[in-house]
Short mmCIF file of the C-alpha atoms (twelve columns), coordinates in Angstrom:
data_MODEL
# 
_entry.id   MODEL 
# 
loop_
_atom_site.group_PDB 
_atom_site.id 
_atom_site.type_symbol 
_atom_site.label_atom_id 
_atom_site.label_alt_id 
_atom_site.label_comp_id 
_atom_site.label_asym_id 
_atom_site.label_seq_id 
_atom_site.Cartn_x 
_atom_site.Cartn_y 
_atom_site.Cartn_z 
_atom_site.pdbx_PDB_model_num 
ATOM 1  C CA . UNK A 1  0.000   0.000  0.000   1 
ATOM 2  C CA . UNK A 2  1.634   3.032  -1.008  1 
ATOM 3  C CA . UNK A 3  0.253   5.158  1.249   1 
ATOM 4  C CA . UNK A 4  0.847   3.345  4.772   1 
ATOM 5  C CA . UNK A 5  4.100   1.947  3.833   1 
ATOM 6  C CA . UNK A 6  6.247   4.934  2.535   1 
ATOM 7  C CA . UNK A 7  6.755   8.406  4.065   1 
ATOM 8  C CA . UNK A 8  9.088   9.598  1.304   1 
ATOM 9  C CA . UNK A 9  7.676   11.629 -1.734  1 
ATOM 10 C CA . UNK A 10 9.857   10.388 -4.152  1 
ATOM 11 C CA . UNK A 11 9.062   6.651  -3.315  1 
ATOM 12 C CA . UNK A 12 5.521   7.381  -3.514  1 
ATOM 13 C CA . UNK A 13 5.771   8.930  -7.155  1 
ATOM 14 C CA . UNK A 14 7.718   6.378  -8.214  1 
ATOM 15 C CA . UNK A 15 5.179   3.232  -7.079  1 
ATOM 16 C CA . UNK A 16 2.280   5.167  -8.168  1 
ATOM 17 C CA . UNK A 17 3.781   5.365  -11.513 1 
ATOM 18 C CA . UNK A 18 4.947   1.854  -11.663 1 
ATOM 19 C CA . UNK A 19 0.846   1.117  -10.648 1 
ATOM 20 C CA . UNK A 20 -0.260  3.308  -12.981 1 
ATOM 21 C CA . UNK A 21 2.155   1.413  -15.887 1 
ATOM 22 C CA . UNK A 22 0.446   -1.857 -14.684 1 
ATOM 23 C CA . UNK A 23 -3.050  -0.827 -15.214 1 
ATOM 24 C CA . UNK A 24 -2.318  0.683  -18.732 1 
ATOM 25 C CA . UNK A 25 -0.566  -3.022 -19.516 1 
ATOM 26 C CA . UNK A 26 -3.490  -5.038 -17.936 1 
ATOM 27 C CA . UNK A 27 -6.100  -3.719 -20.509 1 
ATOM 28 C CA . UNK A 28 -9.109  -3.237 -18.241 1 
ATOM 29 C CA . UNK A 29 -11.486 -0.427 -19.091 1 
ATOM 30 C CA . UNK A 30 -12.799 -0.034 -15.812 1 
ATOM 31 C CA . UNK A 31 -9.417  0.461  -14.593 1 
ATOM 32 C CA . UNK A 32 -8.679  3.047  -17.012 1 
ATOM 33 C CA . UNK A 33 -11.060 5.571  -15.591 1 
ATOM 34 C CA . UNK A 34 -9.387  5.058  -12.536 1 
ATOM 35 C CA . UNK A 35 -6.317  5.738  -13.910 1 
ATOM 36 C CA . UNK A 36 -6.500  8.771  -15.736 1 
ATOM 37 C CA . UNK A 37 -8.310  10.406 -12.380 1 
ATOM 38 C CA . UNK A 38 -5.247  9.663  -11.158 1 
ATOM 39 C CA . UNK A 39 -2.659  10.838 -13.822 1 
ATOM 40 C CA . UNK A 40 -4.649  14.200 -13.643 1 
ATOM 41 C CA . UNK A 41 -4.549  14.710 -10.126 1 
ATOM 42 C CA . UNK A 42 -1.535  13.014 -8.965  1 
ATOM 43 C CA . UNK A 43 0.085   16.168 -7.383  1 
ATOM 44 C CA . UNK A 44 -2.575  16.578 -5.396  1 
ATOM 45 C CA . UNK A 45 -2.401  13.059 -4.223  1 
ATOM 46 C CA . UNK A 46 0.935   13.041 -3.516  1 
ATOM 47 C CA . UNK A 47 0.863   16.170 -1.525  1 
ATOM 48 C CA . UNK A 48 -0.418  13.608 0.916   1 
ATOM 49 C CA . UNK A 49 3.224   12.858 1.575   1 
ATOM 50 C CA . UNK A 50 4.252   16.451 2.445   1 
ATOM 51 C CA . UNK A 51 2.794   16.708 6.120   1 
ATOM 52 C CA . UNK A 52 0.582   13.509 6.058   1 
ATOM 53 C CA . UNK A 53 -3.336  15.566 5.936   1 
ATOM 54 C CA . UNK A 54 -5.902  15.072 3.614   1 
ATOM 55 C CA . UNK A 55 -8.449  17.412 2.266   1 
ATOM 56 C CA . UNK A 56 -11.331 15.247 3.870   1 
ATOM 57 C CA . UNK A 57 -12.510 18.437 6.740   1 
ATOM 58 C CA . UNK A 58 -12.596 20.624 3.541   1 
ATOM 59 C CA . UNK A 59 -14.851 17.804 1.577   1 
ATOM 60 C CA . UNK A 60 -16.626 18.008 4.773   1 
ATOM 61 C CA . UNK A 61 -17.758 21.043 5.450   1 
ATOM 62 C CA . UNK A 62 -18.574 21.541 1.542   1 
ATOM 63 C CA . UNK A 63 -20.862 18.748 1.895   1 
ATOM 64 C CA . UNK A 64 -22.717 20.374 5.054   1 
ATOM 65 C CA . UNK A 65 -22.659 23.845 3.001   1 
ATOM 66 C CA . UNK A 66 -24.725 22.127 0.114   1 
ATOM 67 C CA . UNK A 67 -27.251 20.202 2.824   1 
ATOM 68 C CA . UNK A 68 -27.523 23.293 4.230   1 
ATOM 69 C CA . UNK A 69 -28.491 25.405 1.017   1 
ATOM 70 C CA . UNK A 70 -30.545 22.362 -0.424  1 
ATOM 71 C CA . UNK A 71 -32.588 22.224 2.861   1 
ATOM 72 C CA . UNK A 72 -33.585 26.234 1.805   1 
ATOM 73 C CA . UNK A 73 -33.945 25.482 -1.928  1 
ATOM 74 C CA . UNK A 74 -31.676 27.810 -2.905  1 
ATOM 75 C CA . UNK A 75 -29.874 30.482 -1.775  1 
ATOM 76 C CA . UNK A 76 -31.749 34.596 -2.727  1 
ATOM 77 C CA . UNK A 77 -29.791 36.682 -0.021  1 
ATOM 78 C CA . UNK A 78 -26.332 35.964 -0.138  1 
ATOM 79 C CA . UNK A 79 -25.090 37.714 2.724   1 
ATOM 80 C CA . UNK A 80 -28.022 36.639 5.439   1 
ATOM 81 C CA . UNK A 81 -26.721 32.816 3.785   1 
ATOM 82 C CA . UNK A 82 -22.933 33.501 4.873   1 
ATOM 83 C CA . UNK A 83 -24.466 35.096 7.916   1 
ATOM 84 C CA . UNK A 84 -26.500 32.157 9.169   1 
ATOM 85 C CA . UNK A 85 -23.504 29.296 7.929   1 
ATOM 86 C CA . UNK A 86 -21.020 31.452 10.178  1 
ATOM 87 C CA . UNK A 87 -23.558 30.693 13.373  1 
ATOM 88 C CA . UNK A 88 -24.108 27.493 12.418  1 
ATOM 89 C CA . UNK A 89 -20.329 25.948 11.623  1 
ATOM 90 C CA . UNK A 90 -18.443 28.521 13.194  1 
# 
């Protein structure tokens, strides 16, 4: 597992691009969608490496934000909306 086993950057890049060279050889489609997420976003990824945090509070709280504007179909004042997330989350 790339991620639990290595703490070094450079040893990360280079098994996720040996991974990403067995995928392209093994032919499967389904794989390949995987894959290319991957290839575009791999410095993100890797930035895991840097300090060891993910973006998953961020993901979080964006999720709660939508709930929260869903819930009120919509959002028409923009400013009472920032207001009222700012007592909510804050």
């Amino acid at each position: 597992n790339i991620f639990n086993q290595n703490t070094d950057i450079k040893i990360a890049y280079t098994k996720l691009a040996h991974w990403y060279k067995q995928v392209e050889e093994s032919g499967f489609k389904s794989f390949q969608t995987v894959a290319n997420s991957i290839s575009l976003n791999y410095r993100s990824i890797l930035n895991y490496f840097v300090n060891r945090s993910t973006n998953a509070s961020a993901e979080s709280f964006n999720a709660k934000i939508k709930a929260f504007s869903a819930q009120f179909r919509g959002v028409k004042n923009t400013e009472f909306f920032l207001f009222r997330l700012s007592r909510i989350f804050a």
